[in-house]
C-alpha positions as CSV (number, residue, x, y, z in Angstrom):
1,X,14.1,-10.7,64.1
2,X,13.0,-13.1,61.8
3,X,9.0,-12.5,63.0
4,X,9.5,-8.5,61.7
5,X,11.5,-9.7,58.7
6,X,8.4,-12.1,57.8
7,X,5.9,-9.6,58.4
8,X,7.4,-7.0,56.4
9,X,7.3,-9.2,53.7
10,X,3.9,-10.4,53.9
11,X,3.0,-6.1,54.5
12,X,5.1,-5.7,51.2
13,X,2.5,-8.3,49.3
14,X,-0.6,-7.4,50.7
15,X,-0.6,-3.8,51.3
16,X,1.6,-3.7,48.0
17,X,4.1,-0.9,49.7
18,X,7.4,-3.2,48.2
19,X,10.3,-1.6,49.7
20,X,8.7,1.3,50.7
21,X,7.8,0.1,54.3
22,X,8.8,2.3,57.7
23,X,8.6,1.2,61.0
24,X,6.3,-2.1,62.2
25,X,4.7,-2.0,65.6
26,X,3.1,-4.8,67.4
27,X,-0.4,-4.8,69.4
28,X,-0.9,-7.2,72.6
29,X,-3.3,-7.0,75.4
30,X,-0.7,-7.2,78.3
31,X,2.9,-6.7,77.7
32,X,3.5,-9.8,80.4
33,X,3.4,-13.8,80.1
34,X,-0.1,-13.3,80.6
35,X,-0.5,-12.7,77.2
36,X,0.2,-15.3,74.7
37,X,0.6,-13.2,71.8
38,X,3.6,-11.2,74.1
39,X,5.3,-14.1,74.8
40,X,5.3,-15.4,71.3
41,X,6.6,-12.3,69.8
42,X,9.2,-11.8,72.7
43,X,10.5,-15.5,71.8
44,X,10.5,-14.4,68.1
45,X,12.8,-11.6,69.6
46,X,10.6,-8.9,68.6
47,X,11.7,-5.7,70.8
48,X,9.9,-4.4,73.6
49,X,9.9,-0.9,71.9
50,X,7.9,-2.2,69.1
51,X,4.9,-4.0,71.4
52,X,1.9,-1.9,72.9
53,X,-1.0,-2.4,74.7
54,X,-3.6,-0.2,73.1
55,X,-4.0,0.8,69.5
56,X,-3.6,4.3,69.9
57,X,-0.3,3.8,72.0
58,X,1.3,2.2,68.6
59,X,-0.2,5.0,66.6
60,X,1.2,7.6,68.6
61,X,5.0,6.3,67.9
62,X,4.1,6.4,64.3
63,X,5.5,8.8,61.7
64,X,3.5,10.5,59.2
65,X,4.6,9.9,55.6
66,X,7.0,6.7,56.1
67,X,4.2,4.3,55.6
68,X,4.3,2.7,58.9
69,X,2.8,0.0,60.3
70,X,0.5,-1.2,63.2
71,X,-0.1,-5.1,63.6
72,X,-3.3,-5.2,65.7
73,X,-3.5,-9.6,67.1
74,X,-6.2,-11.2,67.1
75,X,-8.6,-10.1,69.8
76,X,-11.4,-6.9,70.2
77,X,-9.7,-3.6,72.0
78,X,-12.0,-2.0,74.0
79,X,-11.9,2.0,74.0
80,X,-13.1,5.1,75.6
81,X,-11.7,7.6,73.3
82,X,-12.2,8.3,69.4
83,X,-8.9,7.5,67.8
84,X,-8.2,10.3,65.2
85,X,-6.5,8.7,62.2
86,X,-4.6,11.9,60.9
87,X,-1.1,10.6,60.1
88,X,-0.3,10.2,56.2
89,X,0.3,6.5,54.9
90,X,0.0,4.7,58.4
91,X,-2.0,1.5,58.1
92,X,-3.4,-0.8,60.8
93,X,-3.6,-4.2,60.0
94,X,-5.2,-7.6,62.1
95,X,-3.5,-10.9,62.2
96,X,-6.8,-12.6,62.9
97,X,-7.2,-13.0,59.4
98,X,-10.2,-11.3,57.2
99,X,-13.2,-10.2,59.7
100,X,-16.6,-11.9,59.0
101,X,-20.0,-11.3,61.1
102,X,-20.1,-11.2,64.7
103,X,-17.6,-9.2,66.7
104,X,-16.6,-10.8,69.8
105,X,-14.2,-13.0,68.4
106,X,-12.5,-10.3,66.1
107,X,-9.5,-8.5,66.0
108,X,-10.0,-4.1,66.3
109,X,-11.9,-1.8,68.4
110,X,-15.1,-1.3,70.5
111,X,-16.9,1.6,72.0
112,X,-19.4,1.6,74.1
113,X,-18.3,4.8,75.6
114,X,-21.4,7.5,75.5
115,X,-19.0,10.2,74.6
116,X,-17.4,8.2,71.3
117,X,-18.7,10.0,68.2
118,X,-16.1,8.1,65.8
119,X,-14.3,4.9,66.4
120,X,-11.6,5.7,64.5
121,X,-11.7,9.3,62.5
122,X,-9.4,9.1,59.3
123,X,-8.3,12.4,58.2
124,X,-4.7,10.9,56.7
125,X,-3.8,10.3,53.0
126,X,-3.7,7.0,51.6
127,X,-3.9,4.9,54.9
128,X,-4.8,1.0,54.7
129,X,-6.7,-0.9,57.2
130,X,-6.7,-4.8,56.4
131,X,-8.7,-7.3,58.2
132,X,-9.8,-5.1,61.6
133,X,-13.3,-5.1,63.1
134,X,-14.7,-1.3,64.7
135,X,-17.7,-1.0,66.2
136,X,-19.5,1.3,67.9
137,X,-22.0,0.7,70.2
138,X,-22.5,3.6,72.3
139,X,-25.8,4.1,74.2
140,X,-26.2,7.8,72.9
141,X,-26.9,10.2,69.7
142,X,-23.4,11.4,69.7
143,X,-22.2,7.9,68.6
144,X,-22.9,8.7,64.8
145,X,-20.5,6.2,63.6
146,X,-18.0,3.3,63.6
147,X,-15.3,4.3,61.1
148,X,-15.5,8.1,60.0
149,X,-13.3,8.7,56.3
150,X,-12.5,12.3,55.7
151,X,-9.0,11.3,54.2
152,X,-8.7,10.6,50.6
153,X,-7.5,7.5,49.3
154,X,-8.4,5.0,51.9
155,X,-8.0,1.8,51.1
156,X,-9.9,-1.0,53.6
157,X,-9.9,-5.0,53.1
158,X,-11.6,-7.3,54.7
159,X,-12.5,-5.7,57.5
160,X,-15.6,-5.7,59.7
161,X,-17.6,-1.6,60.3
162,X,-20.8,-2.2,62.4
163,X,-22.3,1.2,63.9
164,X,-25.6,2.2,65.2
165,X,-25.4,-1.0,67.2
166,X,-27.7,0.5,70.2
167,X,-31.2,1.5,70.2
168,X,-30.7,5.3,71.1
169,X,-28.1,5.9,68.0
170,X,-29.7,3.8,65.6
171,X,-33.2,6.2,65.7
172,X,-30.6,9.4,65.5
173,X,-30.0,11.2,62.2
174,X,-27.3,10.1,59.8
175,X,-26.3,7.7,62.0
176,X,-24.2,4.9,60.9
177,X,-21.8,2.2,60.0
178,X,-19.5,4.1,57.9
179,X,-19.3,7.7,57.0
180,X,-17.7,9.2,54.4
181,X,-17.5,12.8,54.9
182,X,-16.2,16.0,53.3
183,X,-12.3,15.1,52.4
184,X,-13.0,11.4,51.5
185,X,-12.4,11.1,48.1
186,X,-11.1,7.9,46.4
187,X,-12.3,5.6,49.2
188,X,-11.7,2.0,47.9
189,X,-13.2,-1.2,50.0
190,X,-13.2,-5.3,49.3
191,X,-14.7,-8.0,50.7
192,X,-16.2,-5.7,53.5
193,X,-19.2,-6.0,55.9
194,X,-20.6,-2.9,56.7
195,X,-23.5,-3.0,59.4
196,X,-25.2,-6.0,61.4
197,X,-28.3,-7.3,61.4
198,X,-27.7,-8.8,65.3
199,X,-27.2,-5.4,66.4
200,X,-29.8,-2.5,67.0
201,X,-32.3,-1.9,64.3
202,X,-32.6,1.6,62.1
203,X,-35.4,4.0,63.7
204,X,-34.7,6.9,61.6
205,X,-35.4,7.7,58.1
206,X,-31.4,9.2,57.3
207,X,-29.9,6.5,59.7
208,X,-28.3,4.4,57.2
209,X,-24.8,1.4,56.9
210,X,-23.5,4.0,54.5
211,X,-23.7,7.6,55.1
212,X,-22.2,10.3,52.5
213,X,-22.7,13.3,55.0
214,X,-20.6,16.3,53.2
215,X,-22.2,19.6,53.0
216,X,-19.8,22.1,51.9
217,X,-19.9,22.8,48.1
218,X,-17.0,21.7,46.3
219,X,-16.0,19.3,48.2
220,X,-18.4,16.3,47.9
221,X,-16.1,13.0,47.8
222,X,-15.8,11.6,44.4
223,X,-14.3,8.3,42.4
224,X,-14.9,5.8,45.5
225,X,-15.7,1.6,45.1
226,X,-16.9,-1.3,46.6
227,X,-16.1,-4.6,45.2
228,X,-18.0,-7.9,46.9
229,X,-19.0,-5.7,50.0
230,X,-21.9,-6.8,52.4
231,X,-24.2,-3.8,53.7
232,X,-27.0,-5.0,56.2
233,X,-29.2,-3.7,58.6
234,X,-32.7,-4.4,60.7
235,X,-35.2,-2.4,59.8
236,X,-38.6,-1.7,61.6
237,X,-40.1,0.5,58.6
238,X,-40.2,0.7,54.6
239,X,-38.7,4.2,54.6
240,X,-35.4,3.1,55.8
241,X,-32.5,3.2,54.0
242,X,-29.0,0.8,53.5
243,X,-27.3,4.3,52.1
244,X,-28.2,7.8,52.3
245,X,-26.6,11.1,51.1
246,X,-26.9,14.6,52.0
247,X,-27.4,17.0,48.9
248,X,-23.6,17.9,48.5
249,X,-22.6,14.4,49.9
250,X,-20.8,12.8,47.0
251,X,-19.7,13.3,43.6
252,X,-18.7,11.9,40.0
253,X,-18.4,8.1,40.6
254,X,-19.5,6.0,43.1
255,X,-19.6,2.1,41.8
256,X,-20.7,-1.1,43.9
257,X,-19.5,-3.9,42.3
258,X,-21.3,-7.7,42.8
259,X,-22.4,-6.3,46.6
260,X,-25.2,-7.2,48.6
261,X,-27.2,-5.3,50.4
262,X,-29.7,-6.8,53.0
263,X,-33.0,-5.4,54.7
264,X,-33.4,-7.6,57.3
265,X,-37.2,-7.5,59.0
266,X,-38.9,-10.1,61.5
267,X,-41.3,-12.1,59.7
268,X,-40.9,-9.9,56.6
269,X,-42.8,-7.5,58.4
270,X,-41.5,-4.9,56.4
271,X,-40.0,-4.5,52.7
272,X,-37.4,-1.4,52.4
273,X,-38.6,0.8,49.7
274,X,-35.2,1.9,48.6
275,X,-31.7,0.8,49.1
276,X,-30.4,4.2,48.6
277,X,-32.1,7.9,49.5
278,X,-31.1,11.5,49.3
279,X,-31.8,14.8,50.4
280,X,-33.8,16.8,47.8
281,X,-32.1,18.2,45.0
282,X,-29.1,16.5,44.8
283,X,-25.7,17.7,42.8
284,X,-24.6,15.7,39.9
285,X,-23.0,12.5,40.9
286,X,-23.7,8.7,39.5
287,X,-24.3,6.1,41.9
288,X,-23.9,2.9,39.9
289,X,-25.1,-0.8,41.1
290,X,-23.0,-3.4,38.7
291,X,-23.8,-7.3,39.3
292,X,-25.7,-6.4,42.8
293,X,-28.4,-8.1,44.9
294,X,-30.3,-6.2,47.2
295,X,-32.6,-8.5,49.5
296,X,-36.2,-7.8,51.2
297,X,-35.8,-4.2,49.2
298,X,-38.2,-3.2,46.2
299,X,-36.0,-1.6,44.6
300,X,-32.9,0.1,44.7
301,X,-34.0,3.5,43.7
302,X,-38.0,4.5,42.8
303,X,-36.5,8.2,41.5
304,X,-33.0,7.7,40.1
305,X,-33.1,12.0,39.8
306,X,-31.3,10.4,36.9
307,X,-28.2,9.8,39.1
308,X,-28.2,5.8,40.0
309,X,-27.9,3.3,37.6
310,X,-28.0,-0.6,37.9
311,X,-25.7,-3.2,35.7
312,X,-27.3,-6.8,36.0
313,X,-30.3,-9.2,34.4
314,X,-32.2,-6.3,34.0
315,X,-32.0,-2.6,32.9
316,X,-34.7,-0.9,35.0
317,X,-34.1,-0.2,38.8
318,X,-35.4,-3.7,39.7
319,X,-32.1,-5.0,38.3
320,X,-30.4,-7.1,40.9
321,X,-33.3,-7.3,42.9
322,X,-33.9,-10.6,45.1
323,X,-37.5,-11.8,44.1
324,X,-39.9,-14.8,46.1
325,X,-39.9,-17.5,44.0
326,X,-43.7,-18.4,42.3
C-alpha cells in the first residue's frame, strides 16, 4: 500500500488537508493489462475497489464532507454527461503534472456531446482541482461552458479550462471558458489557462474566457483571485471581450494578480477594445488588474464606472498594456 501511503502524503502537501484526508480513489482508462496505469497501481497493490474507469464513477463512491480524493492519470476522459460537482470538500486531482496549452495530451475531461451545458458543475464547498484539463467543445448553444463554479471556496491549480471551442457556442451569449455563477464566492485560481487561442474564435459581444453570470440580487460572488493566470481567446471583432459580467454578476473584490490576458487576431486584423465589459449599470464591486499585461487589447477598461482599477507602470487604464515598439 505503499503507492496510497505516498500519495496521501504528497495530497497532504499540496492540497494542504495534513491529516485531514478521507478516502483516495484512483482513475484508469481500462481496469485490465491493457492499461498501463492499471497494472502499475495493481503491482503497487492498490485495491481494485479504489480504481475506476470514468471520473464520475470515482465521484459517486465519494463522501461529502471527509475531504476525499479522486486521482485522475494522465490521459483526456471523454464524456457525454455534465458531471455535477455537488459533494462538499471532494477534490480531483491529475498525475500528469500541471496542464499547459493544447489538450490532447492532458489529463481531465472532454465533451463534445451537443447536450453538455457544463463540463463539470461545482456546486460543493471548498473543493480543489489540481492539475486537470476540461474542455468543452460541443457543437451547440447549450454548451455555455467548460467548468461552471457556483460553490464557494474553490480552489483550482494548475489546471487547464478551454470552452467555446466550436464555432456555433463561441457566437452564443455568455458563453465561455469558465463561469462563475451565483454561489461562487471566494474562488481562488494559480498558474491557470483559461481559454485557447487554437480553438474556435468569439462571435458574440458577451461570449467571453471569463464569465461572472449571476443575476439574483444579493448574491453576486465576492473576494475571488487570480494569481499568474493566462486568459486567451481569438477574436474576429474589437467589441469582444476576455471577461464580461452581467449587472449583479460579482461583488466586493475581484484581484488578477501578474496575469495575462491575450487577444489573439490574424494579421492583427483586429485590436480588442476592452479586456473586461459589463452590462449597464453595474452594482458596486472592484475589479482590480495588479502587475497585468493585456496583449493586442487597448485597454483594459475605456469606462471604469469607477469599479476597475489597474496596479502597474502606469496609473491610467493603459497600465499593463502591451505596446508596438517605435
Amino acid at each position: 500500500m505503499s503507492l496510497v501511503r505516498d500519495l496521501r502524503i504528497m495530497a497532504a502537501q499540496t492540497i494542504g488537508l495534513g491529516v485531514g484526508i478521507g478516502e483516495v480513489f484512483f482513475v484508469v482508462t481500462a481496469r485490465d493489462t491493457t492499461d498501463a496505469y492499471y497494472s502499475y497501481l495493481r503491482t503497487k497493490y492498490v485495491p481494485e475497489g479504489m480504481i475506476y474507469t470514468t471520473v464520475a464513477a470515482a465521484y459517486a463512491a465519494a463522501v461529502s464532507d471527509r475531504n476525499d480524493i479522486i486521482f485522475k492519470m494522465p490521459g483526456i476522459e471523454t464524456v457525454a454527461a455534465e458531471l455535477d460537482w455537488a459533494k462538499n470538500r471532494t477534490h480531483l486531482v491529475g498525475l500528469g503534472g500541471p496542464q499547459q496549452k493544447g489538450y490532447e495530451s492532458g489529463t481531465g475531461l472532454y465533451s463534445s456531446t451537443i447536450t453538455v451545458a457544463n463540463v463539470i458543475h461545482n456546486t460543493g464547498v471548498n473543493n480543489q482541482f489540481h492539475n486537470i484539463t476540461v474542455m468543452n467543445a460541443g457543437a451547440n448553444a447549450t454548451c455555455l461552458s467548460a467548468f461552471k463554479n457556483a460553490g464557494y471556496g474553490t480552489r483550482m491549480i494548475g489546471c487547464q479550462i478551454i470552452g467555446h471551442a466550436a464555432a456555433t457556442q463561441a457566437a452564443t451569449a455568455l458563453a465561455n471558458s469558465l463561469e462563475i455563477a451565483e454561489g461562487g464566492y471566494y474562488f481562488y485560481a494559480e498558474k491557470c489557462n483559461f481559454g485557447s487561442t487554437d480553438f474556435g474564435t468569439l462571435g458574440a459581444n458577451t461570449a467571453a474566457v471569463l464569465v461572472f453570470s449571476n443575476t439574483t440580487g444579493g448574491a453576486a460572488p465576492s473576494d475571488g483571485k487570480f494569481v499568474n493566470c493566462n486568459f486567451s481567446a481569438q477574436i474576429n471583432a474589437t467589441t469582444r471581450c476576455l471577461i464580461y459580467s452581467t449587472r449583479l454578476g460579482l461583488d466586493r473584490d475581484w484581484i488578477f494578480d501578474r496575469c495575462e490576458f491575450y487577444a489573439f487576431a490574424a494579421n492583427h486584423g483586429y485590436v480588442m477594445t476592452q479586456v473586461a465589459t459589463n452590462e449597464a449599470n453595474p452594482t458596486t464591486y472592484d475589479m482590480v488588474f495588479k502587475d497585468c499585461v493585456a496583449i493586442n487589447c487597448t485597454e483594459f477598461r475605456t469606462d471604469s464606472n469607477g469599479c476597475t482599477w489597474t496596479i502597474g507602470p502606469a496609473a491610467d487604464g493603459k497600465g499593463g498594456i502591451a505596446v508596438v515598439v517605435t
